[in-house]
C-alpha positions as CSV (number, residue, x, y, z in Angstrom):
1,X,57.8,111.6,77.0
2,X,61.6,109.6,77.7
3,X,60.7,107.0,80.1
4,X,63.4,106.2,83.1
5,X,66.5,108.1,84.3
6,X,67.2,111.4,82.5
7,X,70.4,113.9,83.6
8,X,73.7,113.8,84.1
9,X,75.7,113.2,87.0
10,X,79.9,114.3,87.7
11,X,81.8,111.7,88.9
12,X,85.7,111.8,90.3
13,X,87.3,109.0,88.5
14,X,89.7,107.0,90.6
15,X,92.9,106.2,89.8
16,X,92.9,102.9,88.0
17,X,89.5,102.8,86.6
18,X,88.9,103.2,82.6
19,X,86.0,106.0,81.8
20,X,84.0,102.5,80.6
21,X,84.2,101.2,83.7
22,X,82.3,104.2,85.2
23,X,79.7,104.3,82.9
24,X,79.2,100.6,83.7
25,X,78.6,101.1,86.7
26,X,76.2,104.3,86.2
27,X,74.5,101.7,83.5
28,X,73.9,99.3,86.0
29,X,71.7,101.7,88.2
30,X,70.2,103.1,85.9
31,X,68.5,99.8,84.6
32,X,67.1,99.1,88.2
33,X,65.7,102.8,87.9
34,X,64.2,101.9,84.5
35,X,62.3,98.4,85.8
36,X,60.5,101.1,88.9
37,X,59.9,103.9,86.5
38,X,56.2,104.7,86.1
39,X,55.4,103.8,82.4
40,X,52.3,106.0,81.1
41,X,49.3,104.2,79.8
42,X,49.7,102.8,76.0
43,X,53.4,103.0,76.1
44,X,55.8,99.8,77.1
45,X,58.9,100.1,79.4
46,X,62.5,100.4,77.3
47,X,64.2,97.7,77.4
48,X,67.3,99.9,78.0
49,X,69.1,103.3,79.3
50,X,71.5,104.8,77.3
51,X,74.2,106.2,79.5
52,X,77.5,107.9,77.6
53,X,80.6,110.0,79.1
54,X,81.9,113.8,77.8
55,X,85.6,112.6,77.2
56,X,88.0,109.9,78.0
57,X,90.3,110.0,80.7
58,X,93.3,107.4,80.7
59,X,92.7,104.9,83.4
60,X,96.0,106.1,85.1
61,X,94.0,109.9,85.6
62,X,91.5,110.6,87.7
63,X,89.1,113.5,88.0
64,X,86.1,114.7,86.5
65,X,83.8,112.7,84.4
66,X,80.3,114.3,83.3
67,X,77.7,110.9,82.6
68,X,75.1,111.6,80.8
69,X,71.8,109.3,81.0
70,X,69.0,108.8,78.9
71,X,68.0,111.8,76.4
72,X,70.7,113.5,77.7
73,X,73.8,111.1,75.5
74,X,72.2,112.9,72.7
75,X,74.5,116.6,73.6
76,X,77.5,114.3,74.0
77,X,79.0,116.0,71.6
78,X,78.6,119.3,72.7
79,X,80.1,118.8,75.9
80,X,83.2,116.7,74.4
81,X,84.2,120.0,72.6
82,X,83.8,121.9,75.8
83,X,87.4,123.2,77.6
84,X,89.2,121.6,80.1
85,X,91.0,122.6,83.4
86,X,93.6,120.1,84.6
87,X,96.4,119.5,86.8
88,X,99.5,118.0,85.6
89,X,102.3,116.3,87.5
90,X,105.8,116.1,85.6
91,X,108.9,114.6,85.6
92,X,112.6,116.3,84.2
93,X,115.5,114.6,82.7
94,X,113.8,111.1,81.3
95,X,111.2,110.6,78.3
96,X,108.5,107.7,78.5
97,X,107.8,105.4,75.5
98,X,104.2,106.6,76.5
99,X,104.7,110.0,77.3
100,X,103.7,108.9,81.0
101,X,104.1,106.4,83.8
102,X,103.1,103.3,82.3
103,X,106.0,103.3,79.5
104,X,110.0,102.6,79.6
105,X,111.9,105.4,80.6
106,X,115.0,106.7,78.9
107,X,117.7,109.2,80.7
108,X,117.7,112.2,78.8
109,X,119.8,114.6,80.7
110,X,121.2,115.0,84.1
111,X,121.4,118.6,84.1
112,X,119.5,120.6,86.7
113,X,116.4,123.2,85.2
114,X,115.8,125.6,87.8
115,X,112.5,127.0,88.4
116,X,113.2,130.2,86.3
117,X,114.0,128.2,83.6
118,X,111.0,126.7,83.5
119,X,108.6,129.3,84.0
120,X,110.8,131.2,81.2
121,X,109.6,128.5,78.6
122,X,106.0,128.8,79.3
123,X,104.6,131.6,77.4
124,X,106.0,129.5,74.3
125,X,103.0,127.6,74.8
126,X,100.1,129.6,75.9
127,X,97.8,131.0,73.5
128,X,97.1,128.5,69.9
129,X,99.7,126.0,69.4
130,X,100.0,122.8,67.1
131,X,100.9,119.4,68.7
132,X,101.9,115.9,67.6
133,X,99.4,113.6,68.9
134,X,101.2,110.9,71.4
135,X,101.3,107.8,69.6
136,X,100.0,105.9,72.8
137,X,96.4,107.9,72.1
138,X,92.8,107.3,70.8
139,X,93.3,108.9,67.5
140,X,92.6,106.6,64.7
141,X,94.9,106.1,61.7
142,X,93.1,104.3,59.1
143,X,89.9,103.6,61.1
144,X,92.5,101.9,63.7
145,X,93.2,103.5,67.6
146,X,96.7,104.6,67.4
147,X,97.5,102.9,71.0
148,X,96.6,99.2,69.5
149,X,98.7,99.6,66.6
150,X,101.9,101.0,68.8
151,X,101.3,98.3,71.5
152,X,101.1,95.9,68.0
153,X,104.8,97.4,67.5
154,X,103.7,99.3,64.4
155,X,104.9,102.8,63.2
156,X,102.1,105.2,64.0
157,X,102.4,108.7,62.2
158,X,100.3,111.4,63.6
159,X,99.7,114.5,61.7
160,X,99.8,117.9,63.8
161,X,96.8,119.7,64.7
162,X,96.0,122.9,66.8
163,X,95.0,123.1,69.9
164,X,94.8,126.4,72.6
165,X,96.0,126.7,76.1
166,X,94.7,129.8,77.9
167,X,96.5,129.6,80.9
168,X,99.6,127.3,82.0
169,X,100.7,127.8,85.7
170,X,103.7,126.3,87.1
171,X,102.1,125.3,90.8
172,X,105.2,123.2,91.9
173,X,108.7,123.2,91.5
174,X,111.4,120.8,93.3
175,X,113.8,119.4,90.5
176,X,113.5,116.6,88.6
177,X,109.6,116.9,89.8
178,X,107.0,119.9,88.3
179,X,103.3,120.8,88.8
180,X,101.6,123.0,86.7
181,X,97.6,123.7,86.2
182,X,96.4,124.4,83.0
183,X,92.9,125.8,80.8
184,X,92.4,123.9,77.4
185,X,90.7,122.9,74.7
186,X,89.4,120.3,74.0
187,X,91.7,118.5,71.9
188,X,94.5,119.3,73.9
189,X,96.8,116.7,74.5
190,X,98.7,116.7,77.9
191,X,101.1,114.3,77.5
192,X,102.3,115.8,73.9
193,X,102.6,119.5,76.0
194,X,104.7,118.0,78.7
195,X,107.0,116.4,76.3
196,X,107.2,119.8,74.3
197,X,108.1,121.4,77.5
198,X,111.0,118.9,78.5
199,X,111.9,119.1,74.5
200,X,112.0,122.8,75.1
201,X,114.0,122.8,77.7
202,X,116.3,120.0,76.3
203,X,116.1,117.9,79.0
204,X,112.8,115.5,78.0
205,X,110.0,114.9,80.4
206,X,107.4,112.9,81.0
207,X,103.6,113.0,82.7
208,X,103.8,111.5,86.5
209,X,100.0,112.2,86.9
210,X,96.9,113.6,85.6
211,X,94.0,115.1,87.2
212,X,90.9,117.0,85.2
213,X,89.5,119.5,87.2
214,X,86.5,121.0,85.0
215,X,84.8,120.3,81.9
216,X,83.4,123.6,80.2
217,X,81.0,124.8,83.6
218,X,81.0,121.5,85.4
219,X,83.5,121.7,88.3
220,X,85.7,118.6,90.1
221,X,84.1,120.3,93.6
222,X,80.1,119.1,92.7
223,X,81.7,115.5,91.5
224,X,80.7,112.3,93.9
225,X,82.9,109.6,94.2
226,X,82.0,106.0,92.8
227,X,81.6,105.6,96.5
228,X,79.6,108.1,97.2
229,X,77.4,107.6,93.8
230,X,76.7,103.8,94.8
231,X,76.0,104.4,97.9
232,X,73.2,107.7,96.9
233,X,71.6,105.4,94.3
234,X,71.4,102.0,96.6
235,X,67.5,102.1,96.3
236,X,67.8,102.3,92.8
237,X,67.5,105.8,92.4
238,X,70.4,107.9,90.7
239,X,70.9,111.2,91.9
240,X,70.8,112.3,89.0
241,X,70.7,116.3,88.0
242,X,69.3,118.3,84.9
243,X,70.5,121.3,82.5
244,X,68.1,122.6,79.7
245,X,69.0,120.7,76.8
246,X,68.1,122.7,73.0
247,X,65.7,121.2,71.1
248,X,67.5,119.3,68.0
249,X,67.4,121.0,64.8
């Protein structure tokens, strides 16, 4: 029998905040759960809660985070692989060093795209695709994340993989700015897509903003702010829910 917290909780991740800095927070309550949990007779109170996330999001995105506590790290893995619903914000006519905000911009092309235009170029990238990696990302090359060697100035060659987008849906349209909403999965990399796009339509583009609405059945909509999470688990409880977990093979 696990002793202490044991669930998950979804969290909207504000703007700003790393995924590391959520869990930290999660971790924190969840240790003053531990040192209240009732401790059954001849066994001693852990010393610690493990507490893990299903997938990274930049600290510039926000949206969905699932936290797993306790027992519950251990389908991690399973959950990371799970698709993704997201909505992306885009902008026309520049490229970023870092495929987004953060990164120096370069004029590309001051020609207008209209809306037809760019609706015309998305079936090119529903369905499986392969994708370059941005360069500003986790991957590691040579046991190394590929973001600390290109902030180190070093040349960072990413090999193309496959990913899948089921369903890319232009939700916004007033040029040099885009919206779209998209299903992928996992593995997907949005930045790389929205630079396709803009490569596609010769103009270059860049991500303005990120938002991840679901994560495989886990849905944005059931999420609690950090607010509203520190404020449910004040006494030291976490409100904390539960799915059947598989017994490991």
């Amino acid at each position: 029998m696990s002793i202490g917290p044991q669930g998950y909780v979804l969290v909207d991740k504000p703007h700003g905040w790393t995924s590391f800095d959520v869990v930290a927070k999660i971790r924190g309550r969840a240790k003053q759960a531990l040192k209240t949990a009732v401790v059954p007779e001849g066994q001693t109170r852990p010393k610690h809660v493990k507490v893990g996330h299903t997938g990274t999001l930049d600290p510039l995105a926000t949206g969905l985070l699932v936290i797993l506590v306790g027992d519950y790290t251990k389908r991690a893995i399973e959950l990371t692989k799970a698709d993704k619903t997201y909505q992306v914000s885009l902008r026309l006519g520049q490229t970023s060093t870092t495929g987004d905000e953060e990164g120096e911009k370069a004029d590309v092309s001051d020609r207008p795209v209209s809306r037809e235009q760019f609706e015309q170029v998305l079936p090119k990238f529903r369905g499986d695709i392969v994708q370059t990696p941005p360069i500003y990302s986790a991957m590691k090359v040579n046991g190394v994340r590929a973001y600390k060697l290109a902030r180190e100035g070093k040349e960072v060659v990413l090999e193309p993989r496959p990913a899948r987008i089921d369903r890319l849906e232009l939700t916004k349209f007033d040029y040099p700015y885009a919206e779209f909403e998209a299903d992928v999965s996992s593995g997907t990399y949005i930045r790389s897509l929205v630079e396709d796009i803009g490569r596609q339509l010769e103009t270059g583009a860049y991500m303005t903003d990120l938002r991840r609405t679901r994560v495989g059945a886990f849905r944005l909509e059931d999420a609690l702010t950090v607010e509203q999470l520190l404020a449910q688990s004040d006494d030291g409880n976490l409100p904390l829910q539960q799915l059947t977990l598989r017994p490991q093979r």
